[in-house]
DRENRO-27963 format. One record per residue (C-alpha): x, y, z; residue in three letters. Coordinates in steps of 0.02 Angstrom, whole numbers. Example, Ala and Ser with C-alpha at 12.3 -4.5 7.8 and 13.67 -1.06 7.14 Angstrom:
BEGIN
+--------+--------+--------+------+
|     xx |     yy |     zz | code |
+--------+--------+--------+------+
|    615 |   -225 |    390 |  ALA |
|    684 |    -53 |    357 |  SER |
+--------+--------+--------+------+
! end
This chain:
BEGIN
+--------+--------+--------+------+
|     xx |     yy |     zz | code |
+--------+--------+--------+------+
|  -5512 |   2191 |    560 |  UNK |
|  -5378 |   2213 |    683 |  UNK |
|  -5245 |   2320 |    590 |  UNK |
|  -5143 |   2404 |    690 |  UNK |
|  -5174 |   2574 |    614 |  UNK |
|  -5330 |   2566 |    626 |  UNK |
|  -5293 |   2608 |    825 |  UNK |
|  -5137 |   2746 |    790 |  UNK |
|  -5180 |   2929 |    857 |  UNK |
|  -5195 |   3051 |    698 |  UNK |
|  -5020 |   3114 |    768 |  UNK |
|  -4953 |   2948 |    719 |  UNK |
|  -5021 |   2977 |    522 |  UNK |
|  -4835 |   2990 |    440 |  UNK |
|  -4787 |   2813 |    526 |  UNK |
|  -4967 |   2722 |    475 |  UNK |
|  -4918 |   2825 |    283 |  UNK |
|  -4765 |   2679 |    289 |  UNK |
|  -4852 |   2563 |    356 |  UNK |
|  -4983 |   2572 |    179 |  UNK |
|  -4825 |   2513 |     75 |  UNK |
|  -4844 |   2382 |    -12 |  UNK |
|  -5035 |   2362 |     35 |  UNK |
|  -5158 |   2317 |   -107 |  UNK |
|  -5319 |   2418 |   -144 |  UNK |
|  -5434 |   2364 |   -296 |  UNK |
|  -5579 |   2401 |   -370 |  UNK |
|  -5681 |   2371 |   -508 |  UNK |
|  -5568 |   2225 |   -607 |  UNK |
|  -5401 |   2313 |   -566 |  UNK |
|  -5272 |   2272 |   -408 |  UNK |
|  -5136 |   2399 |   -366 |  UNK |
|  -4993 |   2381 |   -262 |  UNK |
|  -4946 |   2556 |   -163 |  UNK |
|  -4782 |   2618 |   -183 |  UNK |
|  -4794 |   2782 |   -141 |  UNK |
|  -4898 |   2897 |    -10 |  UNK |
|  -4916 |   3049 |     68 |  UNK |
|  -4972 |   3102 |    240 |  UNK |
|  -5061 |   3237 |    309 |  UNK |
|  -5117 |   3279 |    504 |  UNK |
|  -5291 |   3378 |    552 |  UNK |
|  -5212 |   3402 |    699 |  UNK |
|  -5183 |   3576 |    671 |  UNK |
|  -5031 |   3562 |    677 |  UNK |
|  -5011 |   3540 |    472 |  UNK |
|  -5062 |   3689 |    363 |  UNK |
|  -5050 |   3590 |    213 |  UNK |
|  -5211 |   3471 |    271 |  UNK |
|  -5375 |   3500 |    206 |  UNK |
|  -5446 |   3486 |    390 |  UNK |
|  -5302 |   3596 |    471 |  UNK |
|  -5450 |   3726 |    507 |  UNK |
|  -5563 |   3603 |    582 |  UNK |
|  -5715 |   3499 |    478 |  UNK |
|  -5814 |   3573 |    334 |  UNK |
|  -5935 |   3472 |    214 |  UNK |
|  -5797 |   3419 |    122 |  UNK |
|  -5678 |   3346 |    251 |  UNK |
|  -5798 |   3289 |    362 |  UNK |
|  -5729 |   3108 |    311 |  UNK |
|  -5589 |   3143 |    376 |  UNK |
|  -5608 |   3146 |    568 |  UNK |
|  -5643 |   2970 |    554 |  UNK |
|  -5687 |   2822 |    576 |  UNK |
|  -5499 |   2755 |    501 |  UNK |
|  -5505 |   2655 |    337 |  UNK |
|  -5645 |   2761 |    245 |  UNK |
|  -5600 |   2842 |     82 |  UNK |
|  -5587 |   3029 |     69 |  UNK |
|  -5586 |   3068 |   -120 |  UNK |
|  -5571 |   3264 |   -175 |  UNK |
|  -5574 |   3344 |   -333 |  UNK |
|  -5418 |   3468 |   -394 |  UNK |
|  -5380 |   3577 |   -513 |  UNK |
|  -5549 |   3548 |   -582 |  UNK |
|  -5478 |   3394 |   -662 |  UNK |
|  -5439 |   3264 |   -567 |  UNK |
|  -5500 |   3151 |   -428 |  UNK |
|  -5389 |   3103 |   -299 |  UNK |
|  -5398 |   2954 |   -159 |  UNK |
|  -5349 |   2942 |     33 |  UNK |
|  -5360 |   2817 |    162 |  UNK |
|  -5445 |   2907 |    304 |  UNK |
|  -5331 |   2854 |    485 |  UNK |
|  -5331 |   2935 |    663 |  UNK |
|  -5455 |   2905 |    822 |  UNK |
|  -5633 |   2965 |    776 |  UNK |
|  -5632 |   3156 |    788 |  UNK |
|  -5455 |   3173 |    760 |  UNK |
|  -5434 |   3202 |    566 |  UNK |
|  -5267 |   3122 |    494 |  UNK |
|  -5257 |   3031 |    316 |  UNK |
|  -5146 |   2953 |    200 |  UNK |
|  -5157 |   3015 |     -2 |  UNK |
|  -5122 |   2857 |   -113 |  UNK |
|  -4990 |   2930 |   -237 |  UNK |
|  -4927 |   2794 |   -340 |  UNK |
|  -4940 |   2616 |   -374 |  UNK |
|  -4901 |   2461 |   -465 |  UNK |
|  -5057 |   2365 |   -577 |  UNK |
|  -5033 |   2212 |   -525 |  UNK |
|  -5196 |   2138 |   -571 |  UNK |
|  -5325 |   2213 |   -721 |  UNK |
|  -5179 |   2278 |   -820 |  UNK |
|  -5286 |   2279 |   -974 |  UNK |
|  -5433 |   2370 |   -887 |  UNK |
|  -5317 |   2509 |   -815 |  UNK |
|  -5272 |   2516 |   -981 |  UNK |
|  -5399 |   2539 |  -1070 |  UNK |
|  -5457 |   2669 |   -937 |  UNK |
|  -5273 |   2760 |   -947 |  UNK |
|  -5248 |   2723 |  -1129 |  UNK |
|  -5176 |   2582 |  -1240 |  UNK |
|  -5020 |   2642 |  -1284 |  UNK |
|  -4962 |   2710 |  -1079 |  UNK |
|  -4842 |   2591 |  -1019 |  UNK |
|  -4859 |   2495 |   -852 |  UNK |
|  -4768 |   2579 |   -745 |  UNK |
|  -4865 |   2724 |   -778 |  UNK |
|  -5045 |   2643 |   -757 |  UNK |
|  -5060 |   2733 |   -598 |  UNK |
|  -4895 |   2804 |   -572 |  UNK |
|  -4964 |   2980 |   -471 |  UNK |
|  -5149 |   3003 |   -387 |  UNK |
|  -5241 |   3031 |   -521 |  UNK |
|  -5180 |   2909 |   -636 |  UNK |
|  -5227 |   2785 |   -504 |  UNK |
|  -5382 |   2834 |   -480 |  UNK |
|  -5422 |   2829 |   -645 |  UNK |
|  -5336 |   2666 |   -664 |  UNK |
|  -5443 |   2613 |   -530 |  UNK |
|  -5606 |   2668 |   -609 |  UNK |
|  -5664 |   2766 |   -438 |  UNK |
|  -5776 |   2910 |   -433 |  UNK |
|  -5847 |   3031 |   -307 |  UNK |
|  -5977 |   2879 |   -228 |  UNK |
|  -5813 |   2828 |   -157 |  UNK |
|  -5802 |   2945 |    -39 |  UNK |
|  -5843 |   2912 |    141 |  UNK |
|  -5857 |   2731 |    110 |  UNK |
|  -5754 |   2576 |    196 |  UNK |
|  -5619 |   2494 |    126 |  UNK |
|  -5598 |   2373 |    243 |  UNK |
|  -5748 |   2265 |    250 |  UNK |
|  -5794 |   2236 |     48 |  UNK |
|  -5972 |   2371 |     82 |  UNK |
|  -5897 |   2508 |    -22 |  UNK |
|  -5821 |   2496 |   -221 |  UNK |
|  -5641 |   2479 |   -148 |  UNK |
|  -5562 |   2371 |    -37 |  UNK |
|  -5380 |   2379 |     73 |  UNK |
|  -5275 |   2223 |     94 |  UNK |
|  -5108 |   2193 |    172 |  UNK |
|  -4963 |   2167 |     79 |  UNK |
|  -4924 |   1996 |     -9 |  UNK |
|  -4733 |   2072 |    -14 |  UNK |
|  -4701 |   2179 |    144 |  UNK |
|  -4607 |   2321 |    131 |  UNK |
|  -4438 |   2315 |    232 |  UNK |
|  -4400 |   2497 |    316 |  UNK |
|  -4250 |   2490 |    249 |  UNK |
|  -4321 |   2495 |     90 |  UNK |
|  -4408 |   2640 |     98 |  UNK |
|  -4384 |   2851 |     84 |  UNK |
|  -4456 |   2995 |    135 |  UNK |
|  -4439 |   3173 |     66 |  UNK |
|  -4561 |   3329 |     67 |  UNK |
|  -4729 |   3323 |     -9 |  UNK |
|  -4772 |   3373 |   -178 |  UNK |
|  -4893 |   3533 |   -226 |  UNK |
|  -4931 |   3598 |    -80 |  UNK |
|  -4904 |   3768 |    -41 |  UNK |
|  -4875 |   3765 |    151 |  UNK |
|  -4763 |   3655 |    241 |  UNK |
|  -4702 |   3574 |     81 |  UNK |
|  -4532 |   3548 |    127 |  UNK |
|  -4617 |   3414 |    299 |  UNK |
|  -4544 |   3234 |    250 |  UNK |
|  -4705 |   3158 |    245 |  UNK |
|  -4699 |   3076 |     76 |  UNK |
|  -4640 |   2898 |     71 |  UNK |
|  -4602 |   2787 |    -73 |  UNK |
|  -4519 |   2634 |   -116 |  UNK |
|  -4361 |   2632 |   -152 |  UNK |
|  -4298 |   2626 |   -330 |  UNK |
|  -4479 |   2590 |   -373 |  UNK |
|  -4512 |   2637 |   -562 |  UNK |
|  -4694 |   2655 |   -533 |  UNK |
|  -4641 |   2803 |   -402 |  UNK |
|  -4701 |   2990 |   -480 |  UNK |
|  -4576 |   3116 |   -518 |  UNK |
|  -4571 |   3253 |   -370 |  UNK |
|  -4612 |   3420 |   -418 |  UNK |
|  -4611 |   3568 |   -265 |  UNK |
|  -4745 |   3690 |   -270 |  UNK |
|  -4714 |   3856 |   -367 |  UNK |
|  -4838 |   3979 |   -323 |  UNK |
|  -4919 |   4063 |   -476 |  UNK |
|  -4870 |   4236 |   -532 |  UNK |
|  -4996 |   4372 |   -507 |  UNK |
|  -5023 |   4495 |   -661 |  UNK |
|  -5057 |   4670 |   -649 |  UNK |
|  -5245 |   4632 |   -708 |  UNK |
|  -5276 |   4466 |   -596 |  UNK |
|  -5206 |   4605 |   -441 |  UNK |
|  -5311 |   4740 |   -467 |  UNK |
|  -5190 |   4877 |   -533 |  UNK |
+--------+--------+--------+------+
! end
């Protein structure tokens, strides 16, 4: 498939996070339209990336090829998805934030819950990954060529860039305040932003 971000540098990750608006990734029953996402460089150039040190076992995915998924666990909760993008050996991805259901409502519902409303299907990452039904098997596979339980499509409404805005990224603790979240403008299905806050240390979890 010859999408041109497929063939953008890993330096070039914030511009191929806009160019993911408005694409459509599905899986199992359930089609959702991205409205928001959030970049991050391996470049190390980006402290907040999970490859800013270089590859581990985890984020091996991530230094390619472009359109795998790299799916992570967090807060010993929650699964979360990204569209792996960058030349091979240059780690970059995109984390899918938000979406609209636009197909499967009923499925991501049942998966989310019956009485959540539909912007909030898969309104933030792990909503939509639940919404989605994806697990860890996800990880590492294509979503580009229909081989692997999700699959990437362009846009059936592109996303003018006038339409769209940036601001820092949410949870991170380094480099939170780097523009590299983008959303859709006025989209309802767009999560709330929340900046890190770094947890207090008490006297017993320091040592004294």
């Amino acid at each position: 498939m010859n999408h041109p971000w497929l063939a953008a540098p890993a330096s070039a990750v914030a511009e191929t996070a806009r160019t993911l608006l408005g694409w459509e990734i599905s899986a199992n029953g359930v089609r959702v339209r991205l409205t928001e996402v959030e970049a991050y460089a391996g470049t190390g150039e980006d402290p907040a990336s999970h490859a800013h040190r270089g590859p581990t076992p985890r984020t091996t995915v991530m230094f390619g090829p472009a359109g795998h998924a790299y799916t992570y666990f967090v807060f010993g909760v929650h699964w979360c998805l990204n569209i792996v993008c960058g030349a091979e050996g240059e780690a970059s991805a995109v984390l899918l934030r938000a979406g609209e259901v636009v197909d499967g409502v009923d499925i991501a519902r049942k998966r989310r819950g019956e009485k959540v409303a539909d912007r909030d299907l898969a309104r933030g990452p792990a909503r939509l990954v639940v919404a989605l039904g994806i697990t860890a098997s996800a990880n590492g596979t294509s979503v580009l060529d229909g081989t692997g339980p999700l699959l990437l499509t362009p846009p059936t409404r592109p996303v003018a860039d006038t339409a769209i805005s940036a601001g820092p990224r949410v949870g991170v603790a380094a480099a939170h305040d780097v523009p590299w979240r983008f959303w859709i403008t006025g989209d309802a299905t767009v999560s709330t932003y929340r900046r890190h806050t770094p947890r207090r240390r008490t006297a017993r979890a320091a040592g004294r």
